[in-house]
N, C-alpha and C positions, 0 to 999 in steps of 0.2 A: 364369270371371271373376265375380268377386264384385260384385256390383250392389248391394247396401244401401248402402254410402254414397249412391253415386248416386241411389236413391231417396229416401233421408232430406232429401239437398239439395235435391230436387225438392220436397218434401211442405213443406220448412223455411224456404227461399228463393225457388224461382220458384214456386210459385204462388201465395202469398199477394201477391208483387207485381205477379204476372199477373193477379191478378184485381182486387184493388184498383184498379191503374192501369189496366183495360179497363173498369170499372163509372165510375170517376172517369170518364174519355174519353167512355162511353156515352151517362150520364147529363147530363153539361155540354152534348156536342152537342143530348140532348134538347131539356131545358130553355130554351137560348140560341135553337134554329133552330122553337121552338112558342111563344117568345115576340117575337119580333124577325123581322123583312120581311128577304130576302134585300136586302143589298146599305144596312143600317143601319146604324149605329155611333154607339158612343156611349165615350168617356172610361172607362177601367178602374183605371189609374194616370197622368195626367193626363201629358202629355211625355214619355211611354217607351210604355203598352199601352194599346192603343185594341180595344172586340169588336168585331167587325163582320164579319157573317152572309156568308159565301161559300158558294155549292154547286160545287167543285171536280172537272171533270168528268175531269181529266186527271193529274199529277201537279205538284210543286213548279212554279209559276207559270204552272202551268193548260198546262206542256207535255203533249205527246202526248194530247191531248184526245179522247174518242171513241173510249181502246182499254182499255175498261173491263174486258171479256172478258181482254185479255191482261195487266193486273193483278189481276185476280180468280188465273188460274193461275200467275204470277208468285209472286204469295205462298202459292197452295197450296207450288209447287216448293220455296220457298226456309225454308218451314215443314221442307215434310219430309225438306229436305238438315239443318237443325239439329238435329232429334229422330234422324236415322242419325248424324249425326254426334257426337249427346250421349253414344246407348246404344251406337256400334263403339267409341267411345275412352275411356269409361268414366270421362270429365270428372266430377272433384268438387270442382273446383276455388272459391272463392265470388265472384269477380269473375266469372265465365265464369256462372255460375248468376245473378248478378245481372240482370248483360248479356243473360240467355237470358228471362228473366222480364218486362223492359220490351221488349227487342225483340217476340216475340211476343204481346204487348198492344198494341205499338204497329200491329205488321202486322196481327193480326186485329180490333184498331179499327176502321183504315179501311178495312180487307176487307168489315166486316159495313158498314157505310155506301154500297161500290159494289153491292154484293151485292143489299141491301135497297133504294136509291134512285137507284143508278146511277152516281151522283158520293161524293164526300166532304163531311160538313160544315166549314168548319173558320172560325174564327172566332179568332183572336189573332192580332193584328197591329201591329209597332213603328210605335209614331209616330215616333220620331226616323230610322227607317230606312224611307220610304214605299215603296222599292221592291222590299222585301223580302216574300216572298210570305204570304198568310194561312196560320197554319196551325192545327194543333189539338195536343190533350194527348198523341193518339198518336205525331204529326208528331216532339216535347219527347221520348215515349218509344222512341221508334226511333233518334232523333240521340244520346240521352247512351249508350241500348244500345250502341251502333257503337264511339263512344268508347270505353268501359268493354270491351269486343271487344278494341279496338286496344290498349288498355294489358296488358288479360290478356296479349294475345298477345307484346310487346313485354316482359311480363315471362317467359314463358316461354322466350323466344329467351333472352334475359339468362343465365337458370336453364341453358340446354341451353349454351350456351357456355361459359360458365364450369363446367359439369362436365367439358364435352368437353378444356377445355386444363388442368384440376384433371388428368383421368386422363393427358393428354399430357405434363405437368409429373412426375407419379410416375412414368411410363413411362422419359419420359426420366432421371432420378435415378436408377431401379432398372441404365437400362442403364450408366451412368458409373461404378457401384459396382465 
């Protein structure tokens, strides 16, 4: 199996956005949680995005709190079910590499956040929606990865159907002749 494209899309697509989007995430948490008291806030876009400093010890709205260990290996497994599953199917697809490049920015974001301090930092939160949970740039890069996942895949099904009744359609034609 011929692997260059595969690598080119990796070298051309996901990791310039994997890294981008892990140093963006990085560096934002820095800056916001060395300048700002846990648990401040302050106006970002005045009636829609408010910062304000969370240490998230658990996942989306502070569930399963306390099982830091088991997201820690959570995202090793789910890492290296992507990267078996990038290099057995020999995907070169560019939605699929897009989606490969935010999602693991987004997991190894807040991987190195529980890793290094135990919790997560995350700091964006809707005003107009108070009870929707803080989160962060990785939180943004994991949820549009998913998406963009769902639509690859959604187009792929499309693509495999429509061959599979393309060749059912000739089959049947050739047997009528």
């Amino acid at each position: 199996m011929n692997k260059k494209p595969l690598i080119k899309r990796f070298l051309i697509i996901v990791l310039p956005i994997f890294a981008v989007m892990l140093v963006f995430d990085l560096v934002l948490k820095h800056i916001l949680d060395s300048s700002m008291q846990v648990g401040q806030s302050t106006d970002f876009l005045p009636g829609f995005l408010d910062i304000v400093i969370v240490h998230n010890e658990g996942s989306a709205w502070g569930m399963f709190a306390g099982m830091n260990v088991f997201f820690i290996i959570l995202t090793f497994v789910f890492i290296g079910i992507l990267v078996w599953y990038t290099l057995s199917e020999n995907v070169v697809h560019p939605l699929y590499h897009i989606a490969l490049g935010l999602v693991l920015a987004g997991s190894i974001g807040n991987m190195v956040d529980r890793i290094a301090f135990g919790y997560v930092r995350d700091f964006l939160h809707f005003e107009f929606w108070p009870s929707f949970p803080v989160f962060n740039v990785a939180d943004v890069c994991l949820t549009v990865g998913v998406i963009i996942f769902v639509v690859y895949i959604v187009i792929m099904m499309v693509k495999h159907f429509k061959n599979k009744n393309g060749a059912k359609d000739e089959k049947n034609q050739s047997d009528t002749k």
